[in-house]
C-alpha positions as a LaTeX table, in Angstrom:
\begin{tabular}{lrrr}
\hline
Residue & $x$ (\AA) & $y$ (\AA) & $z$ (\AA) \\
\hline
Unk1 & $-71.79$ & 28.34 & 88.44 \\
Unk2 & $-70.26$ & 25.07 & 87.15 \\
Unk3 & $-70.36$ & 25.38 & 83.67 \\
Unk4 & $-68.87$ & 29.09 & 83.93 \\
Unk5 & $-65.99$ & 27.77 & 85.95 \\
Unk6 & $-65.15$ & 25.00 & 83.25 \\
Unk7 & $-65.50$ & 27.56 & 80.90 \\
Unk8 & $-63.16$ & 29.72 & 82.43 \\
Unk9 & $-61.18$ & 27.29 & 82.79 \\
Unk10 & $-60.89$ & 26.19 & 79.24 \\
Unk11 & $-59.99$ & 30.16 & 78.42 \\
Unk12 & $-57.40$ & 30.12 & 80.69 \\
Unk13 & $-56.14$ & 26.51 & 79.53 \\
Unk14 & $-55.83$ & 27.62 & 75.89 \\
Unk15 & $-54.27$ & 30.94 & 76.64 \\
Unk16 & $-51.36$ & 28.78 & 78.67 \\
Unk17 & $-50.76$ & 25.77 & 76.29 \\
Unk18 & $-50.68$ & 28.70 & 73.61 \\
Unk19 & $-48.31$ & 30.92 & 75.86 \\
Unk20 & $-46.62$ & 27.59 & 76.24 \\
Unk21 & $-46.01$ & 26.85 & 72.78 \\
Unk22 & $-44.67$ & 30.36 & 71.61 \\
Unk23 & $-42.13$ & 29.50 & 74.43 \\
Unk24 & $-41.24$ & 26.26 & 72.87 \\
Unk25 & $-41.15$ & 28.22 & 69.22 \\
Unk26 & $-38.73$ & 30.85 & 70.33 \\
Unk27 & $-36.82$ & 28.24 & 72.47 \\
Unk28 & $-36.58$ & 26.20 & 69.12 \\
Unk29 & $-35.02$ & 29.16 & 66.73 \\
Unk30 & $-32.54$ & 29.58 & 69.87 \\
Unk31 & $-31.67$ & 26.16 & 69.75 \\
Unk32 & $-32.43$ & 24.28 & 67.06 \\
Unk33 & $-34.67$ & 23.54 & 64.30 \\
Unk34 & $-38.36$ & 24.69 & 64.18 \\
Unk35 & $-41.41$ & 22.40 & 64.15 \\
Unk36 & $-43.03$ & 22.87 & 60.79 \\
Unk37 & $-46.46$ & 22.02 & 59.63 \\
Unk38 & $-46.51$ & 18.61 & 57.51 \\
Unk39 & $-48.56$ & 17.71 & 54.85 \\
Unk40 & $-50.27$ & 13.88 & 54.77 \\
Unk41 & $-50.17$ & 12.87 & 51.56 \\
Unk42 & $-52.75$ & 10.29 & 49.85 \\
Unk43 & $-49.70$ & 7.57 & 49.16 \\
Unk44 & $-48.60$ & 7.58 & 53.07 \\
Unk45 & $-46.05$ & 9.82 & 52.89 \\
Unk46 & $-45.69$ & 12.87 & 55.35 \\
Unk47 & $-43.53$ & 15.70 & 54.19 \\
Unk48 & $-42.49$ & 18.65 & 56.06 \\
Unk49 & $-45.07$ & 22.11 & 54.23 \\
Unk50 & $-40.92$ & 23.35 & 53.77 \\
Unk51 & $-40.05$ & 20.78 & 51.31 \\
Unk52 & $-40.98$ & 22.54 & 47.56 \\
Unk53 & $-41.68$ & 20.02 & 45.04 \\
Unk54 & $-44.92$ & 18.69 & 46.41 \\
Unk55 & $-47.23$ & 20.37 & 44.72 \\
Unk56 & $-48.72$ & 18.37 & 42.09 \\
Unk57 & $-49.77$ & 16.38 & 45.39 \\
Unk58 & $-51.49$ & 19.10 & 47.02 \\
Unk59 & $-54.75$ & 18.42 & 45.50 \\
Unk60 & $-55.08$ & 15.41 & 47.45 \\
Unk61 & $-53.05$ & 16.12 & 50.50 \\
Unk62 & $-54.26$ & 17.00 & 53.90 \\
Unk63 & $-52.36$ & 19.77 & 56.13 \\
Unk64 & $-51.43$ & 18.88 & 59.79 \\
Unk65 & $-51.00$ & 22.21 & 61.49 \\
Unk66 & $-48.91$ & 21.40 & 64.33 \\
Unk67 & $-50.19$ & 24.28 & 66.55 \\
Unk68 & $-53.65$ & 24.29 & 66.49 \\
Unk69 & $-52.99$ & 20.08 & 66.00 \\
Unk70 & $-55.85$ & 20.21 & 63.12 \\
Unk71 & $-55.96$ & 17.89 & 60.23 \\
Unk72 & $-57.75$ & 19.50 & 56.98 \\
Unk73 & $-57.08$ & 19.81 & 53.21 \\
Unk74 & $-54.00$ & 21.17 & 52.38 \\
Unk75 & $-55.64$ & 23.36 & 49.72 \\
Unk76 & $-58.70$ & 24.77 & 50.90 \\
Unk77 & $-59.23$ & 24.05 & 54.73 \\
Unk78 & $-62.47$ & 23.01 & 55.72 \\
Unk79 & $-64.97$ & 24.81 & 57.92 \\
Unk80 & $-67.26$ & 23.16 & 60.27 \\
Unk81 & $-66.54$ & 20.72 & 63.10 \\
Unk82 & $-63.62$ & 19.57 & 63.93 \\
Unk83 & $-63.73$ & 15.01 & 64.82 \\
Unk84 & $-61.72$ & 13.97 & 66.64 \\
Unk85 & $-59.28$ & 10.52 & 65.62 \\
Unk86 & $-61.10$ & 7.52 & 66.40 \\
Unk87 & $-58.42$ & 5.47 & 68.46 \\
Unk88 & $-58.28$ & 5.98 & 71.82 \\
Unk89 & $-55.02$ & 5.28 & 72.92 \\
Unk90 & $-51.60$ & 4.68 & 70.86 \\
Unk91 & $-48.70$ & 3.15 & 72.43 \\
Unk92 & $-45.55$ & 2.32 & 71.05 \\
Unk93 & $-43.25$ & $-0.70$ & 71.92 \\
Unk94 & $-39.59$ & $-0.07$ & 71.69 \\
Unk95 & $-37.40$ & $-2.41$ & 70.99 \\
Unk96 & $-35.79$ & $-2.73$ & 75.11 \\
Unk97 & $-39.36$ & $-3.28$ & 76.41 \\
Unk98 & $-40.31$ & 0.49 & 77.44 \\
Unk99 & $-43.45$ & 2.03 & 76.07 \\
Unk100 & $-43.64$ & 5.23 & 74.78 \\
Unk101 & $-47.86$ & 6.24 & 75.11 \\
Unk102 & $-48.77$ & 9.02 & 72.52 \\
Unk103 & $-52.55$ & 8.96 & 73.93 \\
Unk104 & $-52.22$ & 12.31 & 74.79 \\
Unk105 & $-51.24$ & 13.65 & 71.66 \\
Unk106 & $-53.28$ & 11.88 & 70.24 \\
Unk107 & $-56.44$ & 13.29 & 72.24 \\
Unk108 & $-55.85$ & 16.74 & 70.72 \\
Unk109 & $-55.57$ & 15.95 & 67.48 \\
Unk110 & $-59.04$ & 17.17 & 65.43 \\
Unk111 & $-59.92$ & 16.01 & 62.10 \\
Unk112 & $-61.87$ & 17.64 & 59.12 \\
Unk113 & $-62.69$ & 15.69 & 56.98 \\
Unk114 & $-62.22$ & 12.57 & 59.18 \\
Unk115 & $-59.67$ & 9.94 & 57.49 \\
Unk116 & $-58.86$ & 6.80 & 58.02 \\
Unk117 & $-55.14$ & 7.25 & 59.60 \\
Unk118 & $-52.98$ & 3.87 & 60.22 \\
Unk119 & $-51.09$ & 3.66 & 63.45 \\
Unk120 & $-48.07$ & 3.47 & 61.73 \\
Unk121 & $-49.10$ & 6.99 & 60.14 \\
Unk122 & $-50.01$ & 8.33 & 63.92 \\
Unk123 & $-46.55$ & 7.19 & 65.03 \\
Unk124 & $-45.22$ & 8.55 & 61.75 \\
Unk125 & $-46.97$ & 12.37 & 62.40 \\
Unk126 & $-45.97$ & 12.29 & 65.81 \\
Unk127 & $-42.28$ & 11.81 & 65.16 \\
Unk128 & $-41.98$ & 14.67 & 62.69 \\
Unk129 & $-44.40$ & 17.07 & 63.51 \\
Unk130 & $-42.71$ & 16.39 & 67.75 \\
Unk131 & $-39.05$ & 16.40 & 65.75 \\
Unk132 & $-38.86$ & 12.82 & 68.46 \\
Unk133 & $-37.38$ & 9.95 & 66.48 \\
Unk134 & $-38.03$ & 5.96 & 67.52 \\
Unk135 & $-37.11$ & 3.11 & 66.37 \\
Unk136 & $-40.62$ & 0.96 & 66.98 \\
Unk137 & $-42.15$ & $-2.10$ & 65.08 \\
Unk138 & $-44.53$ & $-2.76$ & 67.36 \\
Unk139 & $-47.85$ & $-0.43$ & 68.39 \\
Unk140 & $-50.74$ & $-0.89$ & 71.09 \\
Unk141 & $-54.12$ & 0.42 & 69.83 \\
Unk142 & $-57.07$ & 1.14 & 71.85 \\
Unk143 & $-60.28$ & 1.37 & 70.35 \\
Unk144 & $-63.24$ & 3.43 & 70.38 \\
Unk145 & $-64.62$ & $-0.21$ & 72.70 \\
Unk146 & $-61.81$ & $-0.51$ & 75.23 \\
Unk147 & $-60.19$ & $-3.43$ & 73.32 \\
Unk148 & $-56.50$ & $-3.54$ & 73.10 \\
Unk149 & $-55.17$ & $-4.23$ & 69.39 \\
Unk150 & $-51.27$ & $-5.17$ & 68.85 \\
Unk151 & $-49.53$ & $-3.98$ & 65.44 \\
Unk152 & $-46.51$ & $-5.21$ & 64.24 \\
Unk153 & $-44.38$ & $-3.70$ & 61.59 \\
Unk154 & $-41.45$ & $-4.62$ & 59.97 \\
\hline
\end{tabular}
């Protein structure tokens, strides 16, 4: 009885956040620019899937789809199972002292193949796949232990 509850509950949890993000799609044409895939490319960089000249990179690129919040090849995606990142929690110092946490997002993201993302590239991938621009140099990592990691950046 348990299990079919949580089950249902899942069902009904995808069919809102998906409801909810059509909202936020037409919202977005009404008022401003769309939220558009972004491809992770080997060198770092992450480049919206609009721009048009990245396609001698595509071989080695990876594809962040910003709905499903999946993380494949940008060429052929993979089937199969779906990791998911292996940091816990992400947290981002601004500059005043506030924190911004991206754990959250950072919980739904899925992986396949898994790679080995920086937290500067999390924070990166957030920011233009969320269209959310800060100014940080510092990030709090969690681990897959519990232990608490500080990043700076200059």
């Amino acid at each position: 009885m348990l299990l079919e509850f949580l089950a249902l509950y899942t069902r009904v949890e995808a069919v809102v956040r998906s409801l909810l993000f059509q909202a936020k799609k037409i919202l977005r044409k009404i008022l401003g620019p769309e939220v558009h895939n972004v491809y992770l490319l080997k060198n770092g960089d992450i480049v919206p899937t609009s721009y048009s000249n990245v396609d001698e990179y595509l071989s080695t690129a990876h594809l962040y789809d910003v709905e499903t919040q999946r993380i494949t090849n940008a060429l052929v995606p993979l089937e199969g199972r779906y990791k998911p990142v292996n940091i816990l929690g992400l947290c981002v110092l601004l500059p005043n002292g506030k924190k911004v946490d991206l754990s959250d997002w950072l919980g739904n993201i899925r992986m396949n193949p898994e790679l080995p993302l920086s937290p500067k590239t999390l924070v990166d991938l957030w920011s233009v796949s969320t269209n959310t621009y800060i100014k940080f140099q510092t990030v709090e990592i969690t681990d897959n232990l519990g232990d608490v990691h500080t990043v700076t950046y200059n």
